[in-house]
N, C-alpha and C positions, 0 to 999 in steps of 0.2 A: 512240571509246572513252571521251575524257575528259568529254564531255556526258552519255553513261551512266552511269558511275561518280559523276558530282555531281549528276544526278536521281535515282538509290539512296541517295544520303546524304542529299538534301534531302527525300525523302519519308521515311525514317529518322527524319529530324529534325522533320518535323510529325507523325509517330505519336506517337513520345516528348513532343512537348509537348501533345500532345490528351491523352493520357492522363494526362498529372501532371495536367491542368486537369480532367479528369472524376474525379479519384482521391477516395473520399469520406477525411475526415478520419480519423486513428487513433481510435479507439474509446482511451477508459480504463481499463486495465486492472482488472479485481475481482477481489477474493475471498472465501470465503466466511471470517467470525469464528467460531476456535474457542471452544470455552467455557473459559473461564478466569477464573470468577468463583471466590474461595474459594481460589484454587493460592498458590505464593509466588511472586511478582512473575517470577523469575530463570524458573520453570517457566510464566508466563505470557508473558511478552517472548521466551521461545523458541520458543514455541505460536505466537505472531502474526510472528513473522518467518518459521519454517518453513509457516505456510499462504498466508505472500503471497508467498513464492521470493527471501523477502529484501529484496524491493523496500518495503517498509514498518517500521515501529518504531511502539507505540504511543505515547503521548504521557499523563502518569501527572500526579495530582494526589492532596494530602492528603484523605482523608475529613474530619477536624475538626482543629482546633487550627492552626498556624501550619504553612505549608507547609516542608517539607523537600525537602534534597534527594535520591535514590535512589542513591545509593551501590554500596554492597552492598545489589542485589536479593532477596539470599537473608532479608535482614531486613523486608522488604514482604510484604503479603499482601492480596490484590485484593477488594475488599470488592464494588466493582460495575461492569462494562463496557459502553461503546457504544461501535457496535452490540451490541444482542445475538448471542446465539452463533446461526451457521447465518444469519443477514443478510449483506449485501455490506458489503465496506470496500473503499474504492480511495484515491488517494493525493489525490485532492478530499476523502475524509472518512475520512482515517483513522481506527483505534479510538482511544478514550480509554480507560484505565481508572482507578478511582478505590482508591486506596493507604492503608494504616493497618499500622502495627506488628502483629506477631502476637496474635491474640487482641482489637483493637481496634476489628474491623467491628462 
């Protein structure tokens, strides 16, 4: 009985390791970019978090003059995004979008 039971676990045990060894790698997760060109930052960063399931944050830079920092989001407004809206983003290429006070695109 005891030579049964540890040839059931030892072929147990070379299934499980054939398989981790044939297992293809995780894929990257994507998603698609909402359009969020034009919105106020606060209405765009909630855009790209609710279409990646949270697993993403875009990554936000000055249109002109000396970089600032983002704050209060509700005082930004998105002059231009990559990717475009409806292209993939995954966490290899998150979006970018580009930021300027209201009225400063």
């Amino acid at each position: 009985m005891k030579k049964h039971a540890i040839g059931i676990i030892g072929a147990a045990s070379l299934l499980a390791a054939v398989a981790i060894g044939t297992a293809n790698p995780a894929a990257a997760d994507t998603w698609e970019m909402p359009d969020v060109e034009g919105k106020v930052l606060q209405s765009a960063w909630d855009a790209v978090v609710a279409a990646t399931d949270g697993a993403l944050v875009p990554e936000t830079a000055t249109a002109e003059g000396p970089p600032f920092e983002q704050i209060n989001l509700t005082n930004w407004e998105v002059c231009s995004q990559s990717p475009s809206a409806g292209e993939e983003v995954s966490e290899d290429s998150p979006p970018e979008l580009e930021v300027a006070r209201p009225n400063g695109c």
